[in-house]
C-alpha positions as CSV (number, residue, x, y, z in Angstrom):
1,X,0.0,0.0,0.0
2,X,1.5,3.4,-1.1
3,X,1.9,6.1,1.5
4,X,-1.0,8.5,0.2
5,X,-3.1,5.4,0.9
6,X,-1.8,5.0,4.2
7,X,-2.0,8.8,5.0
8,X,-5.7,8.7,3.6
9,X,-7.1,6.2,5.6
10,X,-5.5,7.7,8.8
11,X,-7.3,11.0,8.0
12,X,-10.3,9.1,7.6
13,X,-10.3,7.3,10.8
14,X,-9.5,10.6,12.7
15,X,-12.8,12.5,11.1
16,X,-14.6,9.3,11.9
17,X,-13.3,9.9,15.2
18,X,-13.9,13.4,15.3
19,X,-17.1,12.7,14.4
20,X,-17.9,9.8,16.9
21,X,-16.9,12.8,19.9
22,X,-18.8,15.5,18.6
23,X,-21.5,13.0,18.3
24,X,-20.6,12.0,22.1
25,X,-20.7,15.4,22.9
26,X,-24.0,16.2,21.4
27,X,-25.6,13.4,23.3
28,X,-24.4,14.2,26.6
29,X,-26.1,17.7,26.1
30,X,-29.2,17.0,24.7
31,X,-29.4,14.3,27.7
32,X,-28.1,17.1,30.5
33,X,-31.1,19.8,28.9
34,X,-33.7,17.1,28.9
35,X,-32.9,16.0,32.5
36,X,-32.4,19.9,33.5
37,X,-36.3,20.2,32.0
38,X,-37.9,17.3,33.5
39,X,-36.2,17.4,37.5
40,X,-37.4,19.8,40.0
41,X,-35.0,22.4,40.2
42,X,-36.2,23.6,43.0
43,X,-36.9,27.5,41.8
44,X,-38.7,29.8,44.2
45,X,-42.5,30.0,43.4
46,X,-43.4,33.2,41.7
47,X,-47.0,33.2,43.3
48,X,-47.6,33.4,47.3
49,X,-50.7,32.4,49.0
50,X,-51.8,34.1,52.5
51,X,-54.6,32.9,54.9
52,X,-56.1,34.4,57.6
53,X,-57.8,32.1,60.3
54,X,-61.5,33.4,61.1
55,X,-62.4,32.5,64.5
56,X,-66.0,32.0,66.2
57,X,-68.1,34.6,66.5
58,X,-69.1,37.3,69.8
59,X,-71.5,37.1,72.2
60,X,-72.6,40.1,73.2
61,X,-75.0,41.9,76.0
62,X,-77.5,44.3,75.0
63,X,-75.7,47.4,76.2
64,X,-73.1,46.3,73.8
65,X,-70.6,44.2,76.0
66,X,-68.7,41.2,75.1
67,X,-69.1,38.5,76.9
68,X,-67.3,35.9,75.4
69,X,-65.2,36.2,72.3
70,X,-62.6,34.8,70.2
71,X,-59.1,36.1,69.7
72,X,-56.4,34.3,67.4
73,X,-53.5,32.9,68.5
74,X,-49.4,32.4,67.3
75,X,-47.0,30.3,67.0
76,X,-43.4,30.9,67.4
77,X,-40.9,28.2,65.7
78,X,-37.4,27.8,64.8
79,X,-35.1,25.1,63.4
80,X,-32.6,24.4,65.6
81,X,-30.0,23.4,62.8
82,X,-30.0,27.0,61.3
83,X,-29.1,28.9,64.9
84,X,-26.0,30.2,65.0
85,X,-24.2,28.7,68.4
86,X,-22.2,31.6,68.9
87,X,-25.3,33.9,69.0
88,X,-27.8,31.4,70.7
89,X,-27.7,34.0,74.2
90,X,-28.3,36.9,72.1
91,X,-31.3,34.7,70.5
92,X,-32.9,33.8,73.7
93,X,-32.3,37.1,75.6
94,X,-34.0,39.3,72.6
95,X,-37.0,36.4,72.2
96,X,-37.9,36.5,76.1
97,X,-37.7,40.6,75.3
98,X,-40.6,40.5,73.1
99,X,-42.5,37.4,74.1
100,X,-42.2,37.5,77.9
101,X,-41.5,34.0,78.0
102,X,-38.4,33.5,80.4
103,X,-35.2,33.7,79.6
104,X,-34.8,30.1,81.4
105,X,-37.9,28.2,80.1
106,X,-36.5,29.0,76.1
107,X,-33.2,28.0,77.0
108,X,-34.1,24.9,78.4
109,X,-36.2,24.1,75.1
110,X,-33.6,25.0,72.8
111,X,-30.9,23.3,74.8
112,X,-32.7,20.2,74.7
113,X,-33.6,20.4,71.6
114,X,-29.8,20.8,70.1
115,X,-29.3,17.3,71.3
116,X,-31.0,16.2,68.1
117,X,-31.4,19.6,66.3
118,X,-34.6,20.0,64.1
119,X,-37.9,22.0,64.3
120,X,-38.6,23.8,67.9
121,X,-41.8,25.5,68.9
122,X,-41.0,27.8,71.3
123,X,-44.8,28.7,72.1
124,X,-48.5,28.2,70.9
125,X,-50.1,30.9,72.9
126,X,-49.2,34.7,71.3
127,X,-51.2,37.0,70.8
128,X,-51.7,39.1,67.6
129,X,-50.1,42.0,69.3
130,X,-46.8,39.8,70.5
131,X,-47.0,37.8,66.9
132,X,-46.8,41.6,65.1
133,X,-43.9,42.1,67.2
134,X,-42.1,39.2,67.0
135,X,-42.0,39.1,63.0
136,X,-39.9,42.4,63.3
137,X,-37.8,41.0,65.6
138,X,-37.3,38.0,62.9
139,X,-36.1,40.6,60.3
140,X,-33.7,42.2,63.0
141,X,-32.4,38.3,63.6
142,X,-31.3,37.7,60.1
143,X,-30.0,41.3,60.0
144,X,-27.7,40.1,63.2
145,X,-27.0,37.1,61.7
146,X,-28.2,35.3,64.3
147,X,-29.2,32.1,61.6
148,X,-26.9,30.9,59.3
149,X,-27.5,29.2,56.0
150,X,-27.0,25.4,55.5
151,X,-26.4,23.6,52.4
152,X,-29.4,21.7,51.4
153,X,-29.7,19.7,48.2
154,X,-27.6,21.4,46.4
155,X,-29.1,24.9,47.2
156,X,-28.0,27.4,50.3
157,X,-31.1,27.7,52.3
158,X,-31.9,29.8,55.5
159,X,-34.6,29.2,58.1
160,X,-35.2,32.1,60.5
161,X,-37.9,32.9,63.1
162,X,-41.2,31.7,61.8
163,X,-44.5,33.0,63.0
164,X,-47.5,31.4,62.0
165,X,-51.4,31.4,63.2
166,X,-52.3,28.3,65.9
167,X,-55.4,28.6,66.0
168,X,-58.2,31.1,68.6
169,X,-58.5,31.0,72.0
170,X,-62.4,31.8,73.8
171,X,-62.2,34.7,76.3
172,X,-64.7,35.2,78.9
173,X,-64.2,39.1,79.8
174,X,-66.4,38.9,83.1
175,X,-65.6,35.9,84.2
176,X,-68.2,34.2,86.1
177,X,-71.1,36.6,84.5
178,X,-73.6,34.8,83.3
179,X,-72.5,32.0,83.8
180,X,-73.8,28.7,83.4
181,X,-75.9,30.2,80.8
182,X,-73.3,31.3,78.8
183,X,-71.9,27.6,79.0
184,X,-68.4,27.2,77.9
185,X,-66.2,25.2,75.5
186,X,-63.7,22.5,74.2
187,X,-60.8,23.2,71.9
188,X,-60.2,20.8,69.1
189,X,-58.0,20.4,66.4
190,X,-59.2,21.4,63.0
191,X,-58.4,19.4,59.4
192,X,-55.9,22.0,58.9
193,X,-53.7,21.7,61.9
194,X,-55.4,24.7,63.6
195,X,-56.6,24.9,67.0
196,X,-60.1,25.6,67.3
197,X,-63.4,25.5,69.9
198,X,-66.9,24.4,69.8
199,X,-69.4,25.0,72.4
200,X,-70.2,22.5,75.3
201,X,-73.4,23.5,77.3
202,X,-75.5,27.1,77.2
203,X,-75.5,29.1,74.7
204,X,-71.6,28.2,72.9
205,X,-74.2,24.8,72.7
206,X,-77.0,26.0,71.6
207,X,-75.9,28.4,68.7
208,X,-72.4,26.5,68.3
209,X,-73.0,26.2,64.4
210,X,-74.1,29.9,63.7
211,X,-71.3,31.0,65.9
212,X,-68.4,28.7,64.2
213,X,-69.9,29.1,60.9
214,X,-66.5,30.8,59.2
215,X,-64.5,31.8,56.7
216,X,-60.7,32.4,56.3
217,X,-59.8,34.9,54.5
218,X,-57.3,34.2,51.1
219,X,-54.5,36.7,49.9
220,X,-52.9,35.2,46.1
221,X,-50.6,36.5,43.6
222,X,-47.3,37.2,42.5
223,X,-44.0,37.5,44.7
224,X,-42.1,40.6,44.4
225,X,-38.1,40.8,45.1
226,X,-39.2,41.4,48.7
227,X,-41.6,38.2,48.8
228,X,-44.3,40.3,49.1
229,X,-47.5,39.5,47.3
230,X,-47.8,42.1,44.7
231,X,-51.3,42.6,43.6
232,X,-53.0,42.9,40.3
233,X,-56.4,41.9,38.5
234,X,-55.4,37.9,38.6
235,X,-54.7,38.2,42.1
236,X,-57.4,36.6,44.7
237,X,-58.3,38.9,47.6
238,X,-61.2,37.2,50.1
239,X,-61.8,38.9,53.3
240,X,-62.2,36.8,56.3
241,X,-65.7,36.1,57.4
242,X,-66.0,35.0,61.6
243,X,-69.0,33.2,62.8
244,X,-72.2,34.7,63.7
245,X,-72.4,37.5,66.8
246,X,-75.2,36.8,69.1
247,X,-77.4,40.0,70.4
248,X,-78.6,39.1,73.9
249,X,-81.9,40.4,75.2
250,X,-79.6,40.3,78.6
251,X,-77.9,43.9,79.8
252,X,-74.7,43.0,81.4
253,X,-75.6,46.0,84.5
254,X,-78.9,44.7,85.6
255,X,-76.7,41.1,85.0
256,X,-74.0,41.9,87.6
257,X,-76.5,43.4,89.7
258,X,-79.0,40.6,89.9
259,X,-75.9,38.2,90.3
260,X,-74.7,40.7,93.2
261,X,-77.8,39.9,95.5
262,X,-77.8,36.1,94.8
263,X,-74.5,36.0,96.3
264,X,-75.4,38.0,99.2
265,X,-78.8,36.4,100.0
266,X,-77.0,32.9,99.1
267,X,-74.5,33.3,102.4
268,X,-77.1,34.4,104.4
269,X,-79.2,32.0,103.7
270,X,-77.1,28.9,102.9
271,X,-79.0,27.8,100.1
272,X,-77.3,25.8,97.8
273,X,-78.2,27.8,95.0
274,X,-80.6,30.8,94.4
275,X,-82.6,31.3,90.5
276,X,-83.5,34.4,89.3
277,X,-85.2,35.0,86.0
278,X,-87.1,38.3,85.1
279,X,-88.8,38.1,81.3
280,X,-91.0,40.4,79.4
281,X,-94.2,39.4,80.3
282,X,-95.4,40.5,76.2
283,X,-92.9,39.6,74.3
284,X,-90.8,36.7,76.3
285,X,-87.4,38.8,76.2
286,X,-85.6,37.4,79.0
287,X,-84.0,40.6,80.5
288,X,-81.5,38.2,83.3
289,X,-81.3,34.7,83.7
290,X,-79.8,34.6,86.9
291,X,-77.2,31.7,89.5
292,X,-75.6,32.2,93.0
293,X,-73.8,29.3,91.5
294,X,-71.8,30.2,88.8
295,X,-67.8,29.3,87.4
296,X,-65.4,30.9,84.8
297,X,-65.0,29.1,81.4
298,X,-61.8,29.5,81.1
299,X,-60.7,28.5,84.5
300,X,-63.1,25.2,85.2
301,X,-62.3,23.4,88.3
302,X,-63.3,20.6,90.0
303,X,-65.4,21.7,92.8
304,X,-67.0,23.8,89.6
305,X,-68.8,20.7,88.2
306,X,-72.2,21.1,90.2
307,X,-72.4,24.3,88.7
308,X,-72.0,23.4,84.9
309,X,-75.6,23.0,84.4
310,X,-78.7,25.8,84.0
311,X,-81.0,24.2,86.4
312,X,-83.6,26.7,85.9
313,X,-84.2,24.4,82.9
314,X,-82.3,21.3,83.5
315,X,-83.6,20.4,87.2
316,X,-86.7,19.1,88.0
317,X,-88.5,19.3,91.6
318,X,-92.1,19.4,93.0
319,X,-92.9,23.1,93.0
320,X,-95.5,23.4,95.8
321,X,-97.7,26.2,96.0
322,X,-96.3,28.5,93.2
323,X,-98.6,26.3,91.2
324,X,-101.9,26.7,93.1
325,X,-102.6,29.7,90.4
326,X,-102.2,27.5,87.7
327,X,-104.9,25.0,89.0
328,X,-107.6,27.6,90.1
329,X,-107.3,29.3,86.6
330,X,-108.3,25.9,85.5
331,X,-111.3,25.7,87.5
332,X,-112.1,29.3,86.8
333,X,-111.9,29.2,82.7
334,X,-114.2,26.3,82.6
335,X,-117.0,28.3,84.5
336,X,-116.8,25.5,87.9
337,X,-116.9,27.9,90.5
338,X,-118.6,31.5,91.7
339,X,-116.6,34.4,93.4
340,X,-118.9,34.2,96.2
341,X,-119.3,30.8,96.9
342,X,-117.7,29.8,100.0
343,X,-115.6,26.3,101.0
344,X,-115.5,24.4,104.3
345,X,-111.7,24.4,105.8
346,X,-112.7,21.5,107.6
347,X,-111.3,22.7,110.4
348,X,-114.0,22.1,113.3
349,X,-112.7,23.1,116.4
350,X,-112.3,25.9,119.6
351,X,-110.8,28.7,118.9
352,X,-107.6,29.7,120.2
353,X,-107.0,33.2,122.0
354,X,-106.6,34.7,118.8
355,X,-110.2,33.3,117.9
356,X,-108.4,31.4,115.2
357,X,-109.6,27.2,114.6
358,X,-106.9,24.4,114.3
359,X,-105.5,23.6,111.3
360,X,-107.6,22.4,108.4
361,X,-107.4,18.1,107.8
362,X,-109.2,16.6,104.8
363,X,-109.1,13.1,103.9
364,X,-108.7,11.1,100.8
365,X,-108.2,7.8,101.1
366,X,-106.0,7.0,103.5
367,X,-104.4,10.4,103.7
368,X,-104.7,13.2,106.0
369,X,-103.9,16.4,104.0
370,X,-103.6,19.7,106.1
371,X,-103.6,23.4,106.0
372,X,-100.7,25.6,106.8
373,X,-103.0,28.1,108.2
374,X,-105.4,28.7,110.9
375,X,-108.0,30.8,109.9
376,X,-110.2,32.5,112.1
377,X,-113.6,31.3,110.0
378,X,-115.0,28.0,108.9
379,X,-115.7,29.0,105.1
380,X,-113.0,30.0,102.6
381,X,-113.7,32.8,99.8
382,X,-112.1,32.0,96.7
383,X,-109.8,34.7,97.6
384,X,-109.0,33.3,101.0
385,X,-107.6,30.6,99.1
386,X,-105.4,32.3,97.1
387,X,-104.1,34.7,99.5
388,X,-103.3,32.0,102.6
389,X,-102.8,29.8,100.5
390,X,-105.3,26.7,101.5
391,X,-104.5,23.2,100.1
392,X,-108.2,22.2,101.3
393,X,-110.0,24.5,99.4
394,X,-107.9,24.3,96.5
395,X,-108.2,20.7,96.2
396,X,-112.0,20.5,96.8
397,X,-112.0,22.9,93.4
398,X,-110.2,21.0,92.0
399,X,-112.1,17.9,92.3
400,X,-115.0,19.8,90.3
401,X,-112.2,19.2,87.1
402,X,-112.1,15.6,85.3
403,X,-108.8,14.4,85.0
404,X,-108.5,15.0,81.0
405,X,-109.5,18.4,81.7
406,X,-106.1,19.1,84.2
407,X,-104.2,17.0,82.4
408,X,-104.0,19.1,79.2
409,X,-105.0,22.4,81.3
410,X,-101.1,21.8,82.9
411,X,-100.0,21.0,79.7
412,X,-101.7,24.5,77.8
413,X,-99.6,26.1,80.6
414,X,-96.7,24.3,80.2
415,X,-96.0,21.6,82.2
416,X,-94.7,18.4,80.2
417,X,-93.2,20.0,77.9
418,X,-90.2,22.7,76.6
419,X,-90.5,26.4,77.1
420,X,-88.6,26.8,73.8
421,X,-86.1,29.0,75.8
422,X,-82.7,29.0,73.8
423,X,-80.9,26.6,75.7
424,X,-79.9,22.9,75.3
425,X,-80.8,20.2,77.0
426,X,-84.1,21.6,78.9
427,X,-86.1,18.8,80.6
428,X,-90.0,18.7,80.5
429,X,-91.4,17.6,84.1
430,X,-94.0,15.1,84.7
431,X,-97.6,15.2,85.6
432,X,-99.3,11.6,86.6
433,X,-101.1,10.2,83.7
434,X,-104.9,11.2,82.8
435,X,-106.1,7.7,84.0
436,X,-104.7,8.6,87.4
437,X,-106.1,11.4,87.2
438,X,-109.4,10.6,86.3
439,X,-110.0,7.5,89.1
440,X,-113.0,7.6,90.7
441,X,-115.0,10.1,88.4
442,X,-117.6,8.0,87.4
443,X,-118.4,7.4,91.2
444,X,-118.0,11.0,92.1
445,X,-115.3,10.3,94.3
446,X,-112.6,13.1,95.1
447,X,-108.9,12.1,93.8
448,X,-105.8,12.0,95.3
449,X,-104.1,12.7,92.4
450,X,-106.0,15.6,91.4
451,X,-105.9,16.9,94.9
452,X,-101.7,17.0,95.0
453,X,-101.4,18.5,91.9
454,X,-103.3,20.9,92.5
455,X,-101.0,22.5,95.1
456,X,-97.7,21.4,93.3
457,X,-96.9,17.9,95.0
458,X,-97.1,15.0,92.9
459,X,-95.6,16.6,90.2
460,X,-92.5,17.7,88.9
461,X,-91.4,21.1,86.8
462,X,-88.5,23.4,86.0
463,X,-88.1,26.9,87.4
464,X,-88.3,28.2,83.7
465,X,-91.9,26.2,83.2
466,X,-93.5,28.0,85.9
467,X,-92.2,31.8,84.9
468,X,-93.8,31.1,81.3
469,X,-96.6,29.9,83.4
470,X,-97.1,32.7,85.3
471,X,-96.2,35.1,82.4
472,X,-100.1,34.0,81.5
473,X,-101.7,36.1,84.1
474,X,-99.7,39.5,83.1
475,X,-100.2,39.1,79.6
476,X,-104.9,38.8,79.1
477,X,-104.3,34.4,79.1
478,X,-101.5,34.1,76.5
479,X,-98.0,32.3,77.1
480,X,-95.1,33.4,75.5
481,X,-91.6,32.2,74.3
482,X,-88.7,32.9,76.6
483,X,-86.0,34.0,74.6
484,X,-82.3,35.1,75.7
485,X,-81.2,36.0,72.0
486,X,-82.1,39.3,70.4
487,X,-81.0,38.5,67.1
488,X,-78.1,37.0,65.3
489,X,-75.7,39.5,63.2
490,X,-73.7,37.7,60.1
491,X,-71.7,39.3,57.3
492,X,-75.1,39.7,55.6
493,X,-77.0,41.7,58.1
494,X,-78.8,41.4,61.1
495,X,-81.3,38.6,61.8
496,X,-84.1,37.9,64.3
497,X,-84.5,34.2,64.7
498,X,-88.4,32.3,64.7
499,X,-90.3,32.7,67.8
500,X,-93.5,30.6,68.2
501,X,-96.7,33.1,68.3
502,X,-98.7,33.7,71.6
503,X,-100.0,30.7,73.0
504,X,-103.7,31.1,74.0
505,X,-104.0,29.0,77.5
506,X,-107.0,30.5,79.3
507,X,-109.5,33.2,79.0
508,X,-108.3,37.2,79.6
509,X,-111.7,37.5,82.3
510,X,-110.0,34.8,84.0
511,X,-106.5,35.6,83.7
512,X,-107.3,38.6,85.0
513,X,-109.3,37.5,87.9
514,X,-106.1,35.4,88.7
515,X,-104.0,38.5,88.7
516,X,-106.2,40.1,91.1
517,X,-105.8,38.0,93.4
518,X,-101.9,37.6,93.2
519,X,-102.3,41.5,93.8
520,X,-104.4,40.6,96.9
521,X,-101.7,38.4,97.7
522,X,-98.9,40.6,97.7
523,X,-101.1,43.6,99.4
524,X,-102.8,41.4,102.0
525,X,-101.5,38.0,102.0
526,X,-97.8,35.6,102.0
527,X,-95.8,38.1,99.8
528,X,-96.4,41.3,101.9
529,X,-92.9,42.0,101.9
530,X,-92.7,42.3,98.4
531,X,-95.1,45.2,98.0
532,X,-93.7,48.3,96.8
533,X,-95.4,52.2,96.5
534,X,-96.4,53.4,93.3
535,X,-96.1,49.6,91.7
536,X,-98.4,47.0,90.3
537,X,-97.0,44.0,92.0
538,X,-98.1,40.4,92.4
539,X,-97.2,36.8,93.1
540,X,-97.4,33.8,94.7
541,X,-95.3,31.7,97.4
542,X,-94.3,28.6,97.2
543,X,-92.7,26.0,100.2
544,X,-92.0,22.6,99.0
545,X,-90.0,19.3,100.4
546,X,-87.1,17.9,97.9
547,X,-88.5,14.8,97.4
548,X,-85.7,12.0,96.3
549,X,-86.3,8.1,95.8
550,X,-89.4,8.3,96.7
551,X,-89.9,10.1,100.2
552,X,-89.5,13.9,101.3
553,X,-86.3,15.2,102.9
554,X,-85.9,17.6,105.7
555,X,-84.4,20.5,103.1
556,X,-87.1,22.4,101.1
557,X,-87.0,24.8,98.1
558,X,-88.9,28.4,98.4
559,X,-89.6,30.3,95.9
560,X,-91.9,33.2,94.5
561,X,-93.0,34.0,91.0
562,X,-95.2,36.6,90.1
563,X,-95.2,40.4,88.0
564,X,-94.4,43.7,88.6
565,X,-96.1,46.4,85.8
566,X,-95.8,49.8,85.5
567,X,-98.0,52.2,83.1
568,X,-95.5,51.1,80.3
569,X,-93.7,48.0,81.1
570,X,-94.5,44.6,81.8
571,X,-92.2,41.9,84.0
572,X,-92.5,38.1,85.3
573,X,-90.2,38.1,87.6
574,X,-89.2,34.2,89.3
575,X,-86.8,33.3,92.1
576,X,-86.4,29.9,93.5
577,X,-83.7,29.2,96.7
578,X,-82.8,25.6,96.6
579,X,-82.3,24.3,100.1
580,X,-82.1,27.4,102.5
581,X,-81.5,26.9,105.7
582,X,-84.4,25.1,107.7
583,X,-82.4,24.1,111.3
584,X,-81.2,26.5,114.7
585,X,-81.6,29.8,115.0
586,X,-83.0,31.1,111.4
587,X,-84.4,27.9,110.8
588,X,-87.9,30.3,109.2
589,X,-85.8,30.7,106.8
590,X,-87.1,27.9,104.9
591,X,-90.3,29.8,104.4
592,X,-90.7,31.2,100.8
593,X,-91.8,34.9,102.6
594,X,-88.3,34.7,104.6
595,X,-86.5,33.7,101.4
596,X,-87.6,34.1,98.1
597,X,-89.7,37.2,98.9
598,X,-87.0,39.2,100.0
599,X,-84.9,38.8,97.1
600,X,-87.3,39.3,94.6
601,X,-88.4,42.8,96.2
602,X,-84.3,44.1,95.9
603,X,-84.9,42.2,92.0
604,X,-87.8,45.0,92.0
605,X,-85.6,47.2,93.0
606,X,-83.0,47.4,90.6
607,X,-85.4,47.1,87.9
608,X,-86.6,50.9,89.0
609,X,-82.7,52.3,90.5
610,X,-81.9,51.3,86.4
611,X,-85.0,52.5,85.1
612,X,-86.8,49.6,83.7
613,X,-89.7,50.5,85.5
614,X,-90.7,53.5,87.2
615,X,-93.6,54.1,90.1
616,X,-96.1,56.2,89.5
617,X,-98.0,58.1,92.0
618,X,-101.4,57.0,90.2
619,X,-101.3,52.7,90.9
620,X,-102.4,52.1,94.1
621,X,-100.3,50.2,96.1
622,X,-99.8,49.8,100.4
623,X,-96.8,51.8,101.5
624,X,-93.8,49.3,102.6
């Protein structure tokens, strides 16, 4: 082979060569571009997304105070692996600065936690003002140098002091106000990581899906250099929406003040617990739903428990003679007795001194039922039965009614069933059953059953069944709806929520003849004490044994319902004292005119000292 071959195939093998590493080459980039396109490279996002947590709504009195509301909370983090060691003093000195968290509770965390460095919270409870101030303190940090940057996948990264929303946290500005009717509430942890509440008992119960019924708010769009979001018309902007604020019909004054004379009339009584309600006797506003026993929400403790529940609707107890109204209405709407018919007190006899016969005993069956009173006459009026309060001549009336006819009379006032007051779990009572009631009426004989009711043993109600009861005689025979809520206030506007229409239980002649009487009561009978000049005032008393498993105890529970009116305002006012004192040297005070009586007349007034009603000179009423 000649040397021009030679030469020519060596140049060919070097092109082919050439070729072969530009070919190489040319594969290795395409390969290098197409992997660049496909992996993650982990670029920063040029769009930013912001939320903001919307907590559960206010509850608020009528004069415009909060009485429980929601307030977000922070949390403060940092990872561990990013703090400088050289600067970690300087860290924890400036943090317990702005948090007021001690300097030796964060050093203990982070100390503990550079044992196996990583993510730190250093605390879930700041507040928006602290949080505010705490994010300029991170900017100061990094400005310090206080973090460092660490390596990361390739890329430099730098974690500094992160501060993020935990969640909201219920406050309870009065405390104990209100209280259990309020209720209180549990936190719990939302799909999102965030801490959140819902209610328990009372009203956080009651209207716990209105109130958490929220919205957080969205901020989208672009990142500027600053990794701020930077706004234009792609961006999304959604304002946060909270739950529902509730509108009491409650003024947090009168509140305190009614609260005020529980607790004092509670120690000097030792009751174990004293119930006050007053309500518009028109409309069914409840103006104070009063407890001696009440407990702070956010501070439950264990001696507390008792007082969890609103036993003016959740406890149930014989009421005694509050209810006597209730039964002669009966009588009187269905035309079975005349004002001046008179009724043997069976109460046969000499006189004592005070020319008065021995107590009253009538017999059913085998039982003896007695008067309370002497009287100084053998015949009762109708109003002698009211006013001194006569279990013989109330049940004789009674008799006169069949069993049907009281059993849904009770239950047109009431009894056996809800008030429809805004609060959860509300019990219902119990009456005995109509064919109890109605034994012996084909043979004209009188009824045990009918008898007890009658006066309010035998039975079984709730403090708030009685006050819609009684708001019948202040209000020409209708009942109305008790209602704590005013209305409910949304993004939307302001909304009243359904209240049932007047209930017509009896006639207006004889509600009114029934309201005379608790006037003749008050001016000339057991409530004395709770007359007051220039004032329409009447009610009832009531003394009744706490009856458990079956038999009475020795403790008793007192109370007094009734009205006070003046030319332009309408109240049915209730109080109840669960187990005053009954033994030594105040043991009178068991009586309902020793007990409830007096606290319902300072109820009175503080309705007049804050101007929701006012005497006038014109209504005739005994001086005090």
């Amino acid at each position: 082979m000649t040397s021009n071959n030679i030469e020519n195939i060596n140049k060919t093998k070097k092109i082919v060569i050439l070729f072969l590493l530009i070919l190489l080459f040319l594969i290795i980039l395409i390969f290098s571009i197409a992997n660049t396109m496909t992996n993650d490279r982990r670029l920063p996002s040029l769009q930013s997304t912001k939320k903001e947590l919307a907590v559960r709504g206010d509850i608020v009195s009528s004069d415009n105070f909060k009485i429980a509301s929601s307030k977000k909370l922070y949390k403060a983090s940092i990872d561990t692996r990013y703090l400088d060691l050289n600067k970690k003093e300087l860290f924890i000195k400036l943090f317990s600065i702005y948090s007021d968290i001690s300097y030796g509770k964060l050093k203990t965390k982070i100390d503990e936690s550079l044992k196996d460095p990583g993510n730190l919270v250093l605390s879930y409870n700041i507040d928006s003002r602290t949080a505010k101030n705490l994010k300029e303190l991170g900017f100061k940090l990094r400005r310090l140098g206080v973090f460092k940057q660490l390596k990361i996948d390739g890329g430099r990264i730098l974690r500094g002091l992160n501060i993020s929303e935990s969640g909201e946290k219920r406050i309870y500005s009065y405390e104990t106000t209100l209280t259990p009717v309020v209720g209180y509430i549990t936190k719990y942890e939302s799909n999102i990581g965030k801490t959140k509440v819902r209610g328990i008992k009372g009203l956080e119960k009651k209207y716990d899906d209105i109130l958490n019924k929220t919205e957080d708010g969205v901020l989208q769009g672009n990142r500027d250099v600053l990794s701020y979001i930077s706004f234009d018309k792609n961006s999304i902007i959604k304002k946060r929406e909270d739950g529902a604020k509730l509108v009491l019909n409650v003024p947090l004054k009168l509140q305190k003040n009614i609260e005020m004379i529980l607790d004092k009339h509670k120690e000097k009584l030792t009751a174990d617990e004293i119930i006050v309600s007053i309500m518009n006797s028109k409309t069914g506003e409840v103006i104070s739903l009063a407890s001696s026993n009440r407990f702070n929400p956010e501070n439950i403790k264990q001696e507390d428990i008792p007082s969890l529940n609103v036993n003016a609707v959740e406890y149930q107890f014989e009421p005694g003679s509050v209810i006597k109204p209730i039964a002669l209405a009966l009588v009187l709407d269905k035309n079975r007795a005349k004002t001046n018919e008179l009724f043997y007190a069976y109460n046969k006899g000499t006189p004592n001194s005070r020319g008065e016969y021995p107590r009253g005993r009538y017999k059913i069956d085998r039982f003896y039922i007695k008067d309370d009173h002497r009287f100084k006459k053998n015949y009762l009026t109708l109003d002698d039965i009211m006013i001194f309060s006569s279990n013989i001549g109330l049940l004789q009336l009674a008799q006169r009614l069949k069993g049907a006819e009281i059993f849904e009379g009770y239950k047109r006032f009431g009894f056996t069933r809800k008030t429809g007051i805004d609060l959860p779990y509300e019990k219902v009572g119990q009456i005995p059953p109509v064919f109890r009631l109605a034994a012996g009426e084909n043979k004209n004989q009188d009824n045990v059953f009918k008898a007890t009711v009658s006066y309010g043993q035998g039975m079984t109600s709730t403090f708030m069944q009685v006050l819609k009861a009684y708001s019948v005689f202040n209000n020409d025979g209708f009942s109305v709806t008790p209602r704590i809520v005013s209305y409910v206030e949304m993004v939307s506007g302001k909304y009243k929520l359904d209240t049932p229409p007047k209930e017509k239980v009896i006639s207006k002649e004889s509600a009114d003849e029934i309201k005379r009487m608790l006037i003749k009561t008050v001016t000339d009978g057991t409530g004395k004490s709770a007359q007051m000049e220039g004032l329409e005032i009447g009610g009832k008393t009531g003394t009744a044994q706490i009856a458990r498993r079956g038999s009475y105890l020795k403790k008793y529970i007192s109370s007094f319902f009734g009205f006070v009116n003046d030319d332009n305002n309408s109240y049915t006012i209730g109080v109840t004292v669960i187990n005053p004192n009954s033994t030594g040297k105040y043991w009178y005070y068991y009586y309902a005119a020793q007990s409830a009586v007096p606290v319902f007349k300072e109820v009175v007034k503080n309705l007049v000292s804050l101007n929701y009603i006012t005497p006038k000179n014109d209504i005739i009423s005994n001086k005090n």
